[in-house]
N, C-alpha and C positions, 0 to 999 in steps of 0.2 A: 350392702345387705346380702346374706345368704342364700342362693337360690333354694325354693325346695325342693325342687324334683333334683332325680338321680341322676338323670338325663341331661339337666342343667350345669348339674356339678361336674361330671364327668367332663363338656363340652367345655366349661370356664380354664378346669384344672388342667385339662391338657391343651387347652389353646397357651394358659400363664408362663406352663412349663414351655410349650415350645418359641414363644415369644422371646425365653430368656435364653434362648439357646441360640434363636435365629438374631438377637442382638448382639451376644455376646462375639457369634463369628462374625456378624457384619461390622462392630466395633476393630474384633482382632484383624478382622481385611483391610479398613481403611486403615489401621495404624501400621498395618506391616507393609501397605503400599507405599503411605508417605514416606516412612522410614526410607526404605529401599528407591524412591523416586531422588529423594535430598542427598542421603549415598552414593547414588550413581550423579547425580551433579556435582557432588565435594568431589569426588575421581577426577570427574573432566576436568573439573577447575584445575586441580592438584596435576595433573598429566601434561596441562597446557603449561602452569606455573614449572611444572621440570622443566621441559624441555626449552622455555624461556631461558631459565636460569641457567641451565649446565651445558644448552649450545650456541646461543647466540648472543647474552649480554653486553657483550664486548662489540658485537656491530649495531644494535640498540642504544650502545652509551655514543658511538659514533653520531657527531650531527648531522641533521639532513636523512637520517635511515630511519624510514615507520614504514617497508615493509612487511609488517606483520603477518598480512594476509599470506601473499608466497610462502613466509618462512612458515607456515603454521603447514601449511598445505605439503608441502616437503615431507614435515615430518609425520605427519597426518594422514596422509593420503588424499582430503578431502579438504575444503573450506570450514573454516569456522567462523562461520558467520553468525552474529547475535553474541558475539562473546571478546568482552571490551580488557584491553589489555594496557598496563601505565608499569614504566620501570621508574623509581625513586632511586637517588643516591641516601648514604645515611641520615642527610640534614632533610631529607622530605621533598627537595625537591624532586620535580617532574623533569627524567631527561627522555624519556621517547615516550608515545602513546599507540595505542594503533589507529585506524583511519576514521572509525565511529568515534572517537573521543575529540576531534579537530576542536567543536564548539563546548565539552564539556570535559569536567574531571571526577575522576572519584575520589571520593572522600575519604580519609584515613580518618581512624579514630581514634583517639590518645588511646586505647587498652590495644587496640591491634600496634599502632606506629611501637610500643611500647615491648610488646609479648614481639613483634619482628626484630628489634633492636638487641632483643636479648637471645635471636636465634629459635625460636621457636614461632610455625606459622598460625595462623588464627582465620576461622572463619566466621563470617558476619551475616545476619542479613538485613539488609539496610531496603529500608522505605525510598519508594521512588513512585513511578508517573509513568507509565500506568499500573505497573503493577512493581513489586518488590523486587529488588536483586540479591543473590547470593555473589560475598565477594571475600576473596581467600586475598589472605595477605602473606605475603611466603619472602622469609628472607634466603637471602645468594650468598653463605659463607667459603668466604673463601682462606684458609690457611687460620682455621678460627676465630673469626673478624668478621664480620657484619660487612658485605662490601657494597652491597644493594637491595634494592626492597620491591620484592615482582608483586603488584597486585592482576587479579582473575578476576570478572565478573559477568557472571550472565543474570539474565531474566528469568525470576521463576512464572514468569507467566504461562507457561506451558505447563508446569508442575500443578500452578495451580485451579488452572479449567480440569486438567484429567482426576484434580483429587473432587473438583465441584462437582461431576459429573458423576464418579462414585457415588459421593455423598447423594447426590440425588436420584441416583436408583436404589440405592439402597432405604433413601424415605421413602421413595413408592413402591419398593420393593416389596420390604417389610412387613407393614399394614395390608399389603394384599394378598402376601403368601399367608399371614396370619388369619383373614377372614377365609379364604378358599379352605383351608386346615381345619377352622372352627365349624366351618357349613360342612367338612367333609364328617367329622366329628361328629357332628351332632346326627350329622342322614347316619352313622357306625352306629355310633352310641345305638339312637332309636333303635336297628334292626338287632342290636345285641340285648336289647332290654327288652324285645316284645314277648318272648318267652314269661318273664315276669309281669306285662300286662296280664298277658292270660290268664297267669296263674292268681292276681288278683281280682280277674271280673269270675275267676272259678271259684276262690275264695269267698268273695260279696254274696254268690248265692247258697251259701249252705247255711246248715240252723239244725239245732236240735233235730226234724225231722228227715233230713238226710243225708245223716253223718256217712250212711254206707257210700256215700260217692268217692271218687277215687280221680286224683288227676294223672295223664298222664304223661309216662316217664320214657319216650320215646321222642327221637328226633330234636335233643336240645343237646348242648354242649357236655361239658361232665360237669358241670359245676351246676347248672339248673338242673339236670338230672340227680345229682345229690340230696339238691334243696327238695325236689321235690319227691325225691324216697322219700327221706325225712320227714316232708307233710303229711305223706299218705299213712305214713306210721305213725305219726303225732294222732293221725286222723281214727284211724281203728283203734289207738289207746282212748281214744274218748270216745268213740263209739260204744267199747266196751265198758266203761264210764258209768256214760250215760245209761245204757242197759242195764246195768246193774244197781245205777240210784232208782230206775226205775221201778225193776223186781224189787229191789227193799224194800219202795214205799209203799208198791202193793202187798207185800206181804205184813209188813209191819200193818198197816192199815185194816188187813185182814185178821191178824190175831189181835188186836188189840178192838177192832171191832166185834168178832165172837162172842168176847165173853163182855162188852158192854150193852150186847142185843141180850143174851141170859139174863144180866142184870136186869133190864128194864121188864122182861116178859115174865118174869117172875115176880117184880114188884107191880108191874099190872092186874097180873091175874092175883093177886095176895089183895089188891085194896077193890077189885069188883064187889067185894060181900065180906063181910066181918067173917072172921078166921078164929080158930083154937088159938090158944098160948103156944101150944104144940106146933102146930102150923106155920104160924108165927117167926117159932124158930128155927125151922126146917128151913123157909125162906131164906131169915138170915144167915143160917150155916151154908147155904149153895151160895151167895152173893158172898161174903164172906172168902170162898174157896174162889171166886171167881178173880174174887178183887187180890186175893195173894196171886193167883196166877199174871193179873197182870202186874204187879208189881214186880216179878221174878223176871218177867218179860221186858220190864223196863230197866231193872238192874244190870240186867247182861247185854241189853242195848249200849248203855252206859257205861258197863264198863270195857265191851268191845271198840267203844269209839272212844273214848278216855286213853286205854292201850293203843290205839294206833297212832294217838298226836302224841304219845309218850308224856301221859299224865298221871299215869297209874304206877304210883310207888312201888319198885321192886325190891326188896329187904334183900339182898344177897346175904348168906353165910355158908359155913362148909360145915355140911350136913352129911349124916351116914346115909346113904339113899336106898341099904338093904332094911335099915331097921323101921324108915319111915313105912317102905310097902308094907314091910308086914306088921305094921300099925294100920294100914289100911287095908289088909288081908284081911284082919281078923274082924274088920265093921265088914267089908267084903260076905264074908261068911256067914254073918246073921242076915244077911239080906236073903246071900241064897237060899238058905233054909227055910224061909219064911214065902219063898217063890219057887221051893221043889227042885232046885239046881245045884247039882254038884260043883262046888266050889275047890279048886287046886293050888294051893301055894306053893312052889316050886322052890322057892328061894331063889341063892346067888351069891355068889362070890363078896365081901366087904367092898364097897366102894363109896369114895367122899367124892362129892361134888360139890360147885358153888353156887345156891338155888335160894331162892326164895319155898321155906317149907308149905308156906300156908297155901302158893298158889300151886306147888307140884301135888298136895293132897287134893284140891281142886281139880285137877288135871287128872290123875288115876279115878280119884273117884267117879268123874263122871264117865271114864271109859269103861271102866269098873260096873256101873251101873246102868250103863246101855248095854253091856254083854249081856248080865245077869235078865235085863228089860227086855231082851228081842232075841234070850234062848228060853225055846219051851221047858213043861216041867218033864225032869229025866234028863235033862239036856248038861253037858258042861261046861266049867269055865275055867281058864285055867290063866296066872299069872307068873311070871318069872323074869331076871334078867342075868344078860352075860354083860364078861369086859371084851368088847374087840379093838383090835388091834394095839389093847394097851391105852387107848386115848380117847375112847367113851366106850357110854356103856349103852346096853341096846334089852330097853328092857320090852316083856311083848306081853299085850291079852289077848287071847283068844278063846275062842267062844264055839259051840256047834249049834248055834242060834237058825235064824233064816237066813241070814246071807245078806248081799245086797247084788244085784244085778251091776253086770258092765259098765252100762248105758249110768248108770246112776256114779258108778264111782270118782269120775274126775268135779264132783259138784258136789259130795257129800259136805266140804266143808266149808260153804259159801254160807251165808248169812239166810236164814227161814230154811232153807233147803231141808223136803223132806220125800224117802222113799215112798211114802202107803203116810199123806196125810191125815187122814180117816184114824188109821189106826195109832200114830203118835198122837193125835190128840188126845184120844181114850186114855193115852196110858201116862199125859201130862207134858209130853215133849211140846217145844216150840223151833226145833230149828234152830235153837243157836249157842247146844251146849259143841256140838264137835267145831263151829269157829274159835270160840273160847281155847279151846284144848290147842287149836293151832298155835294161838296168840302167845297161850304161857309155854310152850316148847321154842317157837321162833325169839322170844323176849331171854330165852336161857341161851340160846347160842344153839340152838339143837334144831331136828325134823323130825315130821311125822308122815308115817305111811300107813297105808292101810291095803288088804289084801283078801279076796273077800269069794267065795264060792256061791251062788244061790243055794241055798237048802242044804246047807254043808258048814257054813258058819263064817267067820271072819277072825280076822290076825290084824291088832292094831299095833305098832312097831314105832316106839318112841327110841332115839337117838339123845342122850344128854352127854357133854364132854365131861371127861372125868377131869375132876380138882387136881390137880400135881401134886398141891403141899398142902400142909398139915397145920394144924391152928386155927388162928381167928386169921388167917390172911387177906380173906374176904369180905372178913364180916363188917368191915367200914363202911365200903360202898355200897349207896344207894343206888339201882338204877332205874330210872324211868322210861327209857328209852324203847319202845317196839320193835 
């Protein structure tokens, strides 16, 4: 089973992983002891079996000569005691032994009697009481002829206590470096993961009302300090979120309550007492005006939040962008007139761009329409665009209207957002033609600025790229995308 905690996994994976490390060298230690234990015994053997064979054979094959101890000791320096020594002739008999061999023999084996016969030695190890022997069987050629056959043998029982003895520090060893590692582990682990407790019992207490808390990003590693920018940023994006689903729902709430309080207080006072025909429809003509305004309210709801999940079909084609202005110049101009405002169309250079026509008349018009809307009468408007830099085009209205204060500019195109409430109501606004205008400039590749004096007027400055080429190149694509 998988632990859940982080702290658990941590503790499992680094004890598994050092487990196979701590095996792997405790295995390579006992094999490269035995190896080098059983090595350094085939030598002795092999060094006892020379100097049998190439210095003394010949008083060995003499009867009455076993010897062996002095002659070993000679050549030795020391006694070799524990290490049993038998000379053969070629037919297998035994002609000398050394002194531990009086009451027994060693045994040849048809593979060794066999591999010695044909000159080459062989080592064995042969089962015995108490413990095993290693025994080398070495033949004496002499003049290329097989002339004797020297067997060596000792006792591994010394080989094999010091390899038991390994072995079993190495199973208590093991298992207990392994637990001391895991408990050390785990006391790591924890004190590297309390940083993230924290930041989870900080996390348990927030909620919608306050979002503005802030964890902090002091005194942890770089990597909790990362995580934890990262939260605190995550945290102010939905602060600001949440703030701003709020101001919607108040404002939406608010305009769309307005004009359903008009509704009802005009069909109250209408049925208190029988009314004119006249009356009657005076009534219905304010409910009527009341009820298209919220339906214009609810369209541009709609289709502001339709263009943001990229649901609102954008018709691309490559469109002349002078001839459409001054298709929108000229309804431009009977507006002015009609509101005492000099109207200017400046013109502009030919430029094609790739737009959706219907939603950029959309877009002018309603900039168009708020100049001509929030400049007094006497006042003017003026539209025009250039090519900059060759790679859009930079078309501008401005206006010597009222302006908009400072303080109001970085929010003008937030959703309800309005300078002088009071006074956009009056003249039909809601707040949420200058979002629109953002949405069909950002949906084209484009920006919008704005630039604004109190009591001096304002400069709106749309950015659209200019088309490169020529044709219907565009006109396939659909895009919906915001």
């Amino acid at each position: 089973m998988r632990p859940e905690t982080l702290r658990a996994q941590l503790t499992l994976w680094n004890g598994a992983f050092l487990f196979a490390i701590v095996l792997a060298f405790g295995l390579g230690l006992y094999g490269v002891l035995a190896r080098n234990l059983y090595r350094s015994t085939d030598q002795k053997l092999s060094a006892i079996a020379e100097v049998v064979a190439e210095s003394s054979v010949r008083n060995f094959l003499r009867p009455g000569f076993t010897d062996f101890a002095r002659l070993l000791e000679e050549f030795f320096g020391m006694p070799t005691a524990g290490q049993f020594i038998q000379v053969l002739d070629p037919s297998g008999n035994v002609g000398s032994r050394s002194p531990n061999l009086e009451a027994r023999r060693l045994k040849v084996s048809p593979q060794a009697y066999q591999s010695a016969a044909h000159g080459h030695p062989m080592y064995e190890t042969v089962a015995d009481h108490p413990a095993p022997m290693r025994v080398l069987t070495y033949p004496v050629v002499v003049r290329g002829r097989v002339r004797n056959i020297v067997q060596v043998a000792t006792s591994l029982a010394t080989v094999n206590d010091t390899l038991r003895h390994v072995a079993w520090v190495l199973a208590v060893g093991i298992p207990t470096l392994l637990l001391a590692a895991m408990a050390g582990g785990w006391f790591l682990s924890g004190r590297s993961l309390a940083p993230l407790d924290s930041m989870v019992a900080a996390i348990h207490d927030l909620d919608a009302d306050n979002l503005d808390a802030r964890l902090p990003e002091t005194g942890h590693t770089l990597e909790v300090r990362e995580l934890t920018r990262n939260f605190n940023s995550l945290l102010g994006r939905l602060e600001g979120a949440f703030r701003r689903v709020k101001e919607f729902t108040a404002d939406a709430s608010h305009e769309l309550r307005t004009p359903l309080t008009v509704l009802r207080g005009e069909a109250e006072v209408a049925l208190l007492q029988p009314r004119s025909p006249e009356e009657y429809q005076r009534v219905l003509a304010s409910s009527l005006e009341e009820i298209q305004r919220m339906g214009r309210i609810v369209e541009d709801l709609l289709l502001l939040t339709r263009g943001e999940l990229g649901e609102v079909p954008v018709e691309r084609s490559s469109l002349s962008l002078d001839q459409l202005l001054e298709e929108v110049a000229a309804q431009t101009e009977m507006l002015a007139e009609a509101q005492e405002v000099v109207f200017t169309w400046a013109g502009g250079p030919p430029v094609t761009v790739c737009a959706d026509p219907l939603r950029l008349r959309q877009l002018f018009w309603n900039l168009l329409g708020n100049a001509v809307k929030y400049t007094p009468a006497g006042g003017q408007v003026f539209l025009s665009h250039s090519v900059i830099d060759g790679c859009e085009v930079r078309i501008t209205v401005k206006d010597t209207g009222i302006g908009i204060p400072p303080e109001h500019l970085p929010h003008i195109f937030e959703r309800f957002y309005r300078v002088d409430k009071h006074r956009s109501r009056a003249q039909g606004g809601s707040g949420l033609g200058l979002p629109i205008c953002q949405w069909i400039v950002q949906v084209h590749g484009g920006r919008i600025e704005v630039r604004s004096v109190p009591e001096a007027g304002s400069s709106f400055l749309v950015y659209l790229p200019i088309h490169p080429g020529t044709g219907d190149e565009c006109a396939a694509g659909t895009n919906t995308t915001a």
